[in-house]
N, C-alpha and C positions, 0 to 999 in steps of 0.2 A: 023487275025484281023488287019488293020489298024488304029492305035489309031491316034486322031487327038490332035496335038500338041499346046500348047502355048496359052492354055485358061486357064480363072480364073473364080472361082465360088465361092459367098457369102452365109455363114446363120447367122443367127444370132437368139439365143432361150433366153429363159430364162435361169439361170442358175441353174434349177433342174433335179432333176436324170428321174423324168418321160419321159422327154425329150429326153432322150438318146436313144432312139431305132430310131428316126428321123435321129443325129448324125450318130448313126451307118447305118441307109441306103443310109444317103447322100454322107456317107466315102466310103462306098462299089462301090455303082455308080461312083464316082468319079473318083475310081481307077480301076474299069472297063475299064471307058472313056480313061482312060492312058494309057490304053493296058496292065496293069499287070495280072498276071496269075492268076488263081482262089487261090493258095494257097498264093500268095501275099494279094489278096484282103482279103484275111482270117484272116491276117497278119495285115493288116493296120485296120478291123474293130479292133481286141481284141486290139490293140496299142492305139487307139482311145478313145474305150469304159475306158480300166482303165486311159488314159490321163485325160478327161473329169471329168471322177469321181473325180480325183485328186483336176482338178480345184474346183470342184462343192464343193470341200468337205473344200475350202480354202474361200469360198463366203456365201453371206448372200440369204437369197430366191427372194430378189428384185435384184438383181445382173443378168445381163447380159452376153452371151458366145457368141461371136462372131469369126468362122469360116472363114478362105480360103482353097481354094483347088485351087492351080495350077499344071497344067500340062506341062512338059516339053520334050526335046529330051531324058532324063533320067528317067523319072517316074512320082513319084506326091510329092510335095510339100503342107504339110498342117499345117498349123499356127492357131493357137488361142488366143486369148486374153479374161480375166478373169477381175475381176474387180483389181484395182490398191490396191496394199497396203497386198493382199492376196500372200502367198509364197504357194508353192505347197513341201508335205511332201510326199517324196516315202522311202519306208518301203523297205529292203531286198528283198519283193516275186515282188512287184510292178516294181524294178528295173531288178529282171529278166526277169521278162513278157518281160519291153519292151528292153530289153539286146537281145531279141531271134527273136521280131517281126519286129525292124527297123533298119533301116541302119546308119542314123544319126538322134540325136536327140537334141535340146537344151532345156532345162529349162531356166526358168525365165529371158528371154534376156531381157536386157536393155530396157527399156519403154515398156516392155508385161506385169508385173504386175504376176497375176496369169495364166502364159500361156504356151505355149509350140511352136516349129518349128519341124516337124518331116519330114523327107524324107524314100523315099522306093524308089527306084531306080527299074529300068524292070530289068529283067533276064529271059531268056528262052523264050516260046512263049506259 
C-alpha cells in the first residue's frame, strides 16, 4: 500500500452515542488512508469509540463533536473538540483501553474544551 500523505478530513455529528458507529467508520477509513496496518486500524477504531463516548458522556444532546483526521509521514493524527466548559472523566479501565491502543494521547488541551488529540504512528506494513 502506498498511503497518501498530508491530507486532512472533517466531520462534524451531533454529540450523541447513536452517532458513533459513523465515527467509528470514518476513523477506520481514515487510518486506512494513512497506511496503518489492520491491527492498528483496530486500534484507533476502540481509542476513538471509548474517546468519543468520554466526550458525549461530558455534553448535553444539543452539543456538537467535531472531528479531524490528518495524515502524515508518521501515521494519523485525530483531534476533537466537544462542547466548552465539559471535562472528560476516564475511570481506570477507560485509561487502559487507551494506555494499550495509542501512541500519544492529550486530554483536554487548552481551548478543546471536552476533547482530545490522539496519534498512532505506522509501524510494520
Amino acid at each position: 500500500m502506498n498511503p497518501d500523505h498530508g491530507w486532512a478530513l472533517t466531520l462534524e455529528t451531533p454529540s450523541a452515542a447513536r452517532y458513533l458507529h459513523i465515527i467509528r467508520l470514518t476513523s477506520a477509513g481514515a487510518a486506512a488512508e494513512a497506511g496503518l496496518t489492520a491491527e492498528q486500524i483496530d486500534d484507533v477504531k476502540i481509542a476513538v469509540d471509548e474517546l468519543c463516548s468520554l466526550v458525549m458522556a461530558a455534553s448535553a444532546d444539543t452539543d456538537r463533536l467535531a472531528m479531524r483526521f490528518l495524515a502524515d509521514d508518521n501515521g494519523i493524527i485525530i483531534e476533537a473538540t466537544g462542547p466548552s466548559g465539559g471535562r472528560l472523566e476516564v475511570d481506570d479501565l477507560a485509561e487502559a483501553i487507551l494506555d494499550a491502543t495509542v501512541d500519544e494521547l492529550v486530554l483536554d488541551d487548552a481551548g478543546l474544551g471536552a476533547g482530545f488529540r490522539l496519534i498512532k504512528h505506522r509501524t510494520g506494513g
